[in-house]
C-alpha positions as CSV (number, residue, x, y, z in Angstrom):
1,X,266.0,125.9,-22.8
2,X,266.5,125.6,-19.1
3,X,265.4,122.1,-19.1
4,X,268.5,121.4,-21.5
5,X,270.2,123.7,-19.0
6,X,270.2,121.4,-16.4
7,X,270.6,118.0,-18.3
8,X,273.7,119.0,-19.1
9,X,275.2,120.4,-16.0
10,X,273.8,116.7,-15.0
11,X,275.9,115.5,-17.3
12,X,279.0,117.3,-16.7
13,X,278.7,116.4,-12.9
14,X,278.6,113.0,-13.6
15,X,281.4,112.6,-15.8
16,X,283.3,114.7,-13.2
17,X,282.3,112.5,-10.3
18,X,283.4,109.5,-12.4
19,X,286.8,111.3,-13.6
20,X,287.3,111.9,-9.3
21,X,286.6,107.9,-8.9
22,X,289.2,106.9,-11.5
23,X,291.9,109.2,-9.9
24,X,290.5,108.5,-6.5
25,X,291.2,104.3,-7.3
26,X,295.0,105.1,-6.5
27,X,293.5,104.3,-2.8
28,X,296.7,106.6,-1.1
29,X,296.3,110.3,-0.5
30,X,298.8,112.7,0.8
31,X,298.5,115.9,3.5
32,X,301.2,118.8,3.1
33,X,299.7,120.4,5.6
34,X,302.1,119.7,8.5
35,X,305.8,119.4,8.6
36,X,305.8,115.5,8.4
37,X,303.9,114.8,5.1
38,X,302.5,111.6,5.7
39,X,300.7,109.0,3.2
40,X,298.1,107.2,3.8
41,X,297.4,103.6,1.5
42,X,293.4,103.5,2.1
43,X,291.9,100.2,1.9
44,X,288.1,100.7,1.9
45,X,285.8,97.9,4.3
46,X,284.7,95.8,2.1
47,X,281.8,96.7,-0.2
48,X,282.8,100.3,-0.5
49,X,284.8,102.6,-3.0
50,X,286.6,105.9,-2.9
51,X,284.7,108.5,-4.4
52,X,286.4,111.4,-3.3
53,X,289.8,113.1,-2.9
54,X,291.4,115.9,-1.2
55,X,294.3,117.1,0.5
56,X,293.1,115.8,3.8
57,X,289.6,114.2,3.2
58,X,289.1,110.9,1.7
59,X,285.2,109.4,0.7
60,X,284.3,105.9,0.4
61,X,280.5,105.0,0.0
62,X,278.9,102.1,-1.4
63,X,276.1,103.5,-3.3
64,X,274.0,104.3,0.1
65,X,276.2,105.3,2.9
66,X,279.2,107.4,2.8
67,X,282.2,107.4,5.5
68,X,284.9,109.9,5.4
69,X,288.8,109.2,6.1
70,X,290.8,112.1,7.5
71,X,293.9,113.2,8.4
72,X,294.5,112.7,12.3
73,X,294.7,116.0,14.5
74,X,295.0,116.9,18.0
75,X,297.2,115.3,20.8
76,X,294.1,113.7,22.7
77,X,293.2,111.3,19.3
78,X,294.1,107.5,19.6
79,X,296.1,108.3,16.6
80,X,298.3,110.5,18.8
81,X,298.2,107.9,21.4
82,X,298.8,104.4,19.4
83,X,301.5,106.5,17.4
84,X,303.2,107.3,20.5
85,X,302.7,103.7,21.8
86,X,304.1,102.5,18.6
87,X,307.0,105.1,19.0
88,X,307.7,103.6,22.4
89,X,307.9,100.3,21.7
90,X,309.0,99.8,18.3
91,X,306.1,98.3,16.3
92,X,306.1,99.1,12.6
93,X,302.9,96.6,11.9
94,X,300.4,99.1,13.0
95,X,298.4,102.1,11.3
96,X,295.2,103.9,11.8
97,X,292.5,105.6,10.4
98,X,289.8,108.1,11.3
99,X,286.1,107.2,9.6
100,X,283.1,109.3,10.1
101,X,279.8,107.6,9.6
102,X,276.4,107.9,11.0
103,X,276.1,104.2,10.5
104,X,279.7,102.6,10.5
105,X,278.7,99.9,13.1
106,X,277.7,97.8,10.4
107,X,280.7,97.8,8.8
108,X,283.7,97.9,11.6
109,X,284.5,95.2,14.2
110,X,283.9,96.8,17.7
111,X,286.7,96.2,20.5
112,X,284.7,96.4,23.3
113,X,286.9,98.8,25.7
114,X,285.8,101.7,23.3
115,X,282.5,101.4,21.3
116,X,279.0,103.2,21.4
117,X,279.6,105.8,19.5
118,X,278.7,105.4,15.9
119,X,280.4,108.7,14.0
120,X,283.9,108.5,14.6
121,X,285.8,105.4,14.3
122,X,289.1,104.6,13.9
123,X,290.1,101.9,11.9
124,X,293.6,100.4,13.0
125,X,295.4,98.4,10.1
126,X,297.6,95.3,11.7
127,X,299.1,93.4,9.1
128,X,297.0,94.3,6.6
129,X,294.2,93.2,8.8
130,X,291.2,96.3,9.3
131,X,289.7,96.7,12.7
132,X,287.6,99.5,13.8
133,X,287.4,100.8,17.2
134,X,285.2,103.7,18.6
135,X,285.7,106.4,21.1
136,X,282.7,105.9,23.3
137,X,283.5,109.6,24.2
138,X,286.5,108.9,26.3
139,X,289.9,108.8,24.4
140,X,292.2,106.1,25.5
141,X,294.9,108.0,28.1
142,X,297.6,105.4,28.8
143,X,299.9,103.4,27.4
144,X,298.0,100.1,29.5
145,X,294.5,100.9,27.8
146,X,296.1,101.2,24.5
147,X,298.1,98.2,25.1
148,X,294.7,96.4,25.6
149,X,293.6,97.7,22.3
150,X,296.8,97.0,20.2
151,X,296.6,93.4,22.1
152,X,293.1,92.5,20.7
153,X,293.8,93.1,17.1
């Protein structure tokens, strides 16, 4: 009996995991949890799918290696600072995403002013181009080095 126990709770996870892909293929999300609601249209690198969906949490895999999108926090992110780079000089062709990987080297394009890290990446979206850049522990803190980024997208 428990052996047909657990094939079914099997079962029921997989066709819950599937019915989460399906509604996850939308590829956007949205976070309520701040005062500016903000949407995110989530393109995965290439070779990987959404599998998951929250409020805040987005996860893409491709069948070996999984990489989580989230909602930006925290004044010190280069979210906070390409945003308020953007703000400052008017560009409307840029966004960017947080990804967590062990492993996302493989899959990103490094800019070579911030790399070395290999768990959080942030993937800025120029023209619906995809580049990833990485911290290397040290958060861009002026406009100039976040000009040098935005420059070699």
């Amino acid at each position: 009996m428990k052996n047909n126990q657990v094939i079914i709770l099997l079962i029921l996870g997989i066709v819950a995991l599937l019915g989460i892909s399906i509604y996850a293929g939308i590829f956007s999300f949205s976070d309520n949890s701040t005062n500016n609601s903000t949407t995110f249209n989530i393109t995965p690198p290439s070779g990987y799918s959404i599998s998951n969906q929250t409020n805040n949490t987005i996860t893409i895999d491709n069948g070996t290696k999984q990489l989580k999108v989230r909602k930006f926090s925290g004044n010190n992110s280069i979210y906070q600072r390409i945003e308020s780079y953007k703000s400052k000089h008017n560009i409307t062709n840029l966004s960017v995403t947080e990804y967590y990987s062990s492993n996302s080297q493989k899959i990103t394009k490094t800019v070579s002013d911030v790399n070395n890290i290999t768990d959080v990446w942030y993937y800025v979206d120029k023209n619906n181009t995809v580049y990833g850049i990485s911290t290397s522990g040290n958060v861009p803190g002026t406009d100039d080095v976040v000009k040098q980024i935005v420059d070699k997208l």
